[in-house]
N, C-alpha and C positions, 0 to 999 in steps of 0.2 A: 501563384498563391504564396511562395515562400518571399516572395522579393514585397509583396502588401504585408506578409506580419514583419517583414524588419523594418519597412514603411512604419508601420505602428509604433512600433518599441520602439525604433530609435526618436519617433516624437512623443510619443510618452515619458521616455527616459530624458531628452531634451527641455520639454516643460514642467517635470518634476525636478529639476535643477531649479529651471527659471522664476521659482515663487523666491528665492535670496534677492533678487531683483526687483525694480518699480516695474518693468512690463516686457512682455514677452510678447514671440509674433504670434503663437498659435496657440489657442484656447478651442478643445473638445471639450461640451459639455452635455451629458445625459438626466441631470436632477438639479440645479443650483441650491443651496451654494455644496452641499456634501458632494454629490457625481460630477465634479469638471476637474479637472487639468488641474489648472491655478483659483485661486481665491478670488474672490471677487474685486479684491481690493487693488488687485494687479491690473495694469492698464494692461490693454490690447495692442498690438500693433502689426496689424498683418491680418490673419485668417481667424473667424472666429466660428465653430459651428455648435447649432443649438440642435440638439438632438433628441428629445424636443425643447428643452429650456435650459437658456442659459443666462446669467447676469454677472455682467461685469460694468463697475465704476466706468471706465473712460474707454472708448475704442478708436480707434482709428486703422481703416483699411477694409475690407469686405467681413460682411456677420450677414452669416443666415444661416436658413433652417426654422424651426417652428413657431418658438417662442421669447423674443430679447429684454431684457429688462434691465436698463442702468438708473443707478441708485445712488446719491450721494451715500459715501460712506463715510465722511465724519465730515468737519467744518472745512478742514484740510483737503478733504479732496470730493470736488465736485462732479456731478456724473455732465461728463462731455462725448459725446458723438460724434466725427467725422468720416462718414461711410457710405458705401455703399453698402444698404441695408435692407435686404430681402425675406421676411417671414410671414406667415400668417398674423402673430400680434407685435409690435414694437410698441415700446413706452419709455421714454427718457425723462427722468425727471428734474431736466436739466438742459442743453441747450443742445439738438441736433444740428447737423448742417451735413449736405449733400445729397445723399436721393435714398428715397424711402420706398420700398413697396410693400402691402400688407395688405389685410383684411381690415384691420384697426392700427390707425398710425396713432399717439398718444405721446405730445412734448410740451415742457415750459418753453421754448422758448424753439424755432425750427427758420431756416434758411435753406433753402433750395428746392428740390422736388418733391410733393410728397404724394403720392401714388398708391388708393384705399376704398372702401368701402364706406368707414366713418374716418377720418382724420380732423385732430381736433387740440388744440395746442393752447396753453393757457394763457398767455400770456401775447410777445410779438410771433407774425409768422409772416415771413419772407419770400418770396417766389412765384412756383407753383404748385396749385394743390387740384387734384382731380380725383372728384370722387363723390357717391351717393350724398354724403352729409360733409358737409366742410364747417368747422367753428373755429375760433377764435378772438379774445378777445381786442387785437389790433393786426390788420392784414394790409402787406403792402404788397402787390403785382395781381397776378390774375387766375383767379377761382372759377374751376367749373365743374360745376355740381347738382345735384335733382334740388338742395336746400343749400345754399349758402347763408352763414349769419359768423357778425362780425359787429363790435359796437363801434370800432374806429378804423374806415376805410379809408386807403390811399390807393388806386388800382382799378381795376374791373372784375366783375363780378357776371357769370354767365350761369343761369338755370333757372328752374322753374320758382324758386322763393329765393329772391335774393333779399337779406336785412344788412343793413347796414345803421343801426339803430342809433349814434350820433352823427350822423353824416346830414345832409342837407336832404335830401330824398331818401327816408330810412327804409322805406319797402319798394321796392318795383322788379316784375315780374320779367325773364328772359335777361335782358341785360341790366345791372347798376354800375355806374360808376363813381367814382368821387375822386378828384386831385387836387 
C-alpha cells in the first residue's frame, strides 16, 4: 500500500512539473478540463487515463478508460490522435489514426481500426471499421456493420444495408463494393 501512494505522488508530483512543457507522458484525469493532471492544451505522450473524462488536444501512446475527447485548442494546435484508444466514448475532432475501441467512436478524419457500436467519422476514413452503424462521409478499405453508409466508396462494404450513395451501385444489401 505504501509503495502505490509513492507510486501516486511521485506521478503527481512529476506531472505537475510537466504542464512548463508542450507534453508530458502521463495524464490522470477525473473531471476535464478542472480534475486532470495537465491542461488540456498539453500533448500526451505515453499513458493517458480518463477516469471517467478526460480531454487532451493531441495524444499519442495508450488513452483509456471512460470518456476521451480531443479538441482543437486554438488555430495553432490541432486535436491529433495516434493511439491505442480504448473507452466507452471517444471523439476527436480532428484526425485519429491507429485502433479505436468504444461504444461510440466519433472523428474528422480516422486511419486504422475502428472498433464500436456507432462509429462515425466526418469526413475521410481509412481501414477498418466494425460495428452496429458505420458512417462516413468518404471510406476507403473494408466495413462491417448491421448499416453501413458512406457517399464515397473505395473498398467493401459487408452487412445488412450497405449505402454507398455516389458510387455506381448506391444500395446493395450483404455485400457493396466499389474500386
Amino acid at each position: 500500500m505504501k509503495k502505490a501512494l509513492l507510486i501516486v505522488a511521485l506521478l503527481t508530483l512529476t506531472a505537475s512539473i510537466l504542464p512548463a512543457f508542450d507534453n508530458t507522458a502521463f495524464q490522470l484525469s477525473l473531471w476535464a478540463p478542472k480534475m486532470q493532471l495537465v491542461p488540456p492544451e498539453i500533448s500526451i505522450t505515453g499513458l493517458k487515463l480518463n477516469l471517467p473524462y478526460g480531454s487532451n488536444c493531441q495524444i499519442t501512446g495508450l488513452d483509456l478508460g471512460l470518456v476521451s475527447i480531443s479538441r482543437e485548442q486554438s488555430s495553432d494546435l490541432e486535436a491529433h490522435v495516434s493511439a491505442l484508444q480504448i473507452n466507452l466514448f471517444n471523439s476527436t475532432s480532428g484526425s485519429f489514426s491507429g485502433i479505436q475501441a468504444g461504444l461510440v467512436n466519433l472523428a474528422d478524419s480516422s486511419n486504422g481500426i475502428v472498433v464500436g457500436l456507432v462509429n462515425s467519422t466526418r469526413n475521410n476514413a481509412n481501414g477498418v471499421e466494425v460495428g452496429l452503424v458505420n458512417t462516413s462521409l468518404e471510406f476507403h478499405g473494408l466495413e462491417i456493420g448491421l448499416v453501413n453508409y458512406t457517399e464515397f466508396l473505395q473498398g467493401v462494404q459487408i452487412g445488412l444495408i450497405n449505402i454507398a450513395t455516389k458510387s455506381t451501385l448506391p444500395f446493395f444489401p450483404i455485400v457493396n463494393m466499389c474500386f
